[in-house]
PAKOL-545122 format. One record per residue (C-alpha): z, y, x negated; residue number from 1; residue in one letter. Coordinates in Angstrom, 1 decimal, padded with zeros to 4 digits. Each point is the difference from the previous one (the first is absolute). Example, Ala and Ser with C-alpha at 12.3 -4.5 7.8 and 13.67 -1.06 7.14 Angstrom:
BEGIN
     up  north   east resi resn
  007.8 -004.5 -012.3    1    a
 -000.7  003.4 -001.4    2    s
REM end
This chain:
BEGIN
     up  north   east resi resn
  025.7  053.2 -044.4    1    x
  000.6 -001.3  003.7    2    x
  003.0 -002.1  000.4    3    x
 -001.2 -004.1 -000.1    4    x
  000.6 -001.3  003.7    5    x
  002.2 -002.6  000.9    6    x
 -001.9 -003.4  000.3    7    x
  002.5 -002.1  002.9    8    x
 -000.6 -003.7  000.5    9    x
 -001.2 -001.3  002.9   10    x
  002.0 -002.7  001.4   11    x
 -002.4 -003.2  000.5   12    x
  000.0 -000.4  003.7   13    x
  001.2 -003.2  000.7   14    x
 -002.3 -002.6  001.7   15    x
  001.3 -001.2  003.2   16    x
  000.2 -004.4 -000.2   17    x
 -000.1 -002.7  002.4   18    x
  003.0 -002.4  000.0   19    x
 -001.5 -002.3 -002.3   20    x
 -000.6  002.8 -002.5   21    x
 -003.6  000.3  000.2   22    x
 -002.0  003.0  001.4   23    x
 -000.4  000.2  003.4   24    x
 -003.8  000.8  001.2   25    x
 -003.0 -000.4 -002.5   26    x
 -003.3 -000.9  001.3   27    x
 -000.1 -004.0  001.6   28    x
 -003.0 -000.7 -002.6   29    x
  002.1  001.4 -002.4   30    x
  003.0 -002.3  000.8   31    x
 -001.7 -003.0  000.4   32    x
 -001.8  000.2 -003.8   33    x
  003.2  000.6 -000.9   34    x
  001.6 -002.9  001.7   35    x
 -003.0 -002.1 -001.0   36    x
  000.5  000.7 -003.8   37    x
  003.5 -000.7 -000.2   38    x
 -001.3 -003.1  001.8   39    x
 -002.5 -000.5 -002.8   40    x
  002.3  000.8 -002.7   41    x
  002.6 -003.1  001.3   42    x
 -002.6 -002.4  000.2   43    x
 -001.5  000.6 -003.1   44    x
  003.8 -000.1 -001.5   45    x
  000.4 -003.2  000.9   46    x
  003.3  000.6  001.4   47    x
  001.0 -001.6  003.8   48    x
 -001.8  002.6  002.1   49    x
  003.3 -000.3  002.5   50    x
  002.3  001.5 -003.0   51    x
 -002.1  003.2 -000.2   52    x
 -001.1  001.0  003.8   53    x
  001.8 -000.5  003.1   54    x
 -001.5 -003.1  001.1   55    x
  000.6 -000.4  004.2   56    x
 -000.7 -003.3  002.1   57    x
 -000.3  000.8  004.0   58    x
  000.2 -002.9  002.3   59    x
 -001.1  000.6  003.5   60    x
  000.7 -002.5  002.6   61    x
 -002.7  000.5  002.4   62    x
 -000.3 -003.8  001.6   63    x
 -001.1  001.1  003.9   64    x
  002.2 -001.3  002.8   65    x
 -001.4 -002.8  002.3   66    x
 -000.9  001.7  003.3   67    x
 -000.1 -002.6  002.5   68    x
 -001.2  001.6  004.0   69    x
  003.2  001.4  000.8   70    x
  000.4  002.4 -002.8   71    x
 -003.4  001.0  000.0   72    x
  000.6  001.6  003.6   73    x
  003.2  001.6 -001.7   74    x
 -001.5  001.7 -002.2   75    x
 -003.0  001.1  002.3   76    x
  002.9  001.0  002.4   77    x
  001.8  001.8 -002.6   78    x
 -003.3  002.3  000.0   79    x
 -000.6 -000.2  003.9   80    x
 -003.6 -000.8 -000.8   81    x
 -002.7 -002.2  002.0   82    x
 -001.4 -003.2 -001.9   83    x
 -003.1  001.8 -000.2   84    x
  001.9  003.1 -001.3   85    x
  002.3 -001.7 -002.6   86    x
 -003.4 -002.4 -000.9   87    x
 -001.7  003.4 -000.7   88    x
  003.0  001.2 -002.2   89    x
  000.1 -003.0 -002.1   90    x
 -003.3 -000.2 -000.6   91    x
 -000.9 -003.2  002.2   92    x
 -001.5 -001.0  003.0   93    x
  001.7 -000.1  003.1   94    x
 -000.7 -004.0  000.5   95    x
  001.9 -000.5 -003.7   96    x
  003.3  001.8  001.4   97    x
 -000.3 -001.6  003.4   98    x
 -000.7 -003.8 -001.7   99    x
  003.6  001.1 -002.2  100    x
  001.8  000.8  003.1  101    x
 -001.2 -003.4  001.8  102    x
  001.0 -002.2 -003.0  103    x
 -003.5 -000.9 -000.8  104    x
 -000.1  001.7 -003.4  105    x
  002.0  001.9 -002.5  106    x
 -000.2  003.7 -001.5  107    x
 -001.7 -000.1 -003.5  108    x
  002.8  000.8 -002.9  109    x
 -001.4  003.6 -000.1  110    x
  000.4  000.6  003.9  111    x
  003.4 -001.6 -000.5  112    x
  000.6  002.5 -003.0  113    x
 -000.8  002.7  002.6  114    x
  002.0 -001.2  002.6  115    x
  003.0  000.1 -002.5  116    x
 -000.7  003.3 -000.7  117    x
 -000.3  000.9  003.7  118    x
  003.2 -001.8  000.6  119    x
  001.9  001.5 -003.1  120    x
 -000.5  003.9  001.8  121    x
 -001.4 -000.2  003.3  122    x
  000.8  003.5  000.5  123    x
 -002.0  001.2 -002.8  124    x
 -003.4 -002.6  001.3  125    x
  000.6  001.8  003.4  126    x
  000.1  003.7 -001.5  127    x
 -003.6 -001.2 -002.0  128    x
 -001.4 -001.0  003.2  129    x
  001.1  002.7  001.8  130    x
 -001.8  002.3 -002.5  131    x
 -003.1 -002.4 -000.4  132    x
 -000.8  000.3  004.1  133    x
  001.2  004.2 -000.1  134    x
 -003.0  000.4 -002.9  135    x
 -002.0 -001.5  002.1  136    x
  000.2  001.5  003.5  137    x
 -000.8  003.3 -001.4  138    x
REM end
């Protein structure tokens, strides 16, 4: 009769966790029907929604800054660009950014927004542009 073999266990292997305790990876659809049920399941409790998911407000303060003619030029400056340039890289005619830097009129809260974002990292505006005019001299 042979000899019965030796049957070892087999240690589970251990499933690696994210911080929070839950599995890291999964598919997104999968994670979002998943997130959407427990959703579900805390409406439909009736409990407060804020006791059973983390529950974020965000706040952004994005009120443009007034650009009156002088800080217009800066910030075309800060690009070294031409009116009819810096008109062509925000989108407007070149008559709108010269009536800004005469006084007669006033950027639009989006070209404002830009010009914040252009003042914010000048450096990085003049890299884009840089790359922008390279793409299309070839």
């Amino acid at each position: 009769m042979p000899k019965p073999r030796k049957i070892e266990k087999r240690k589970s292997a251990r499933r690696k966790t994210t911080p929070r305790g839950k599995l890291p990876g999964g598919s997104v659809a999968g994670r979002i029907v998943s997130r959407l049920t427990k959703f579900t399941k805390a409406l439909e409790s009736g409990e407060r929604i804020s006791e059973k998911l983390t529950v974020r407000t965000i706040r952004l303060n994005l009120q443009p800054t007034s650009y009156d003619p002088a800080a217009v030029r800066k910030t075309r400056d800060l690009l070294k660009l031409s009116q009819k340039l810096f008109a062509n890289f925000l989108g407007v005619a070149v008559q709108t950014v010269r009536a800004w830097e005469q006084g007669f009129n006033v950027p639009s809260d989006m070209a404002a927004r830009f010009m914040d974002e252009i003042n914010r990292d000048p450096a990085y505006w003049q890299r884009r542009l840089r790359a922008a005019t390279e793409s299309q001299s070839n």
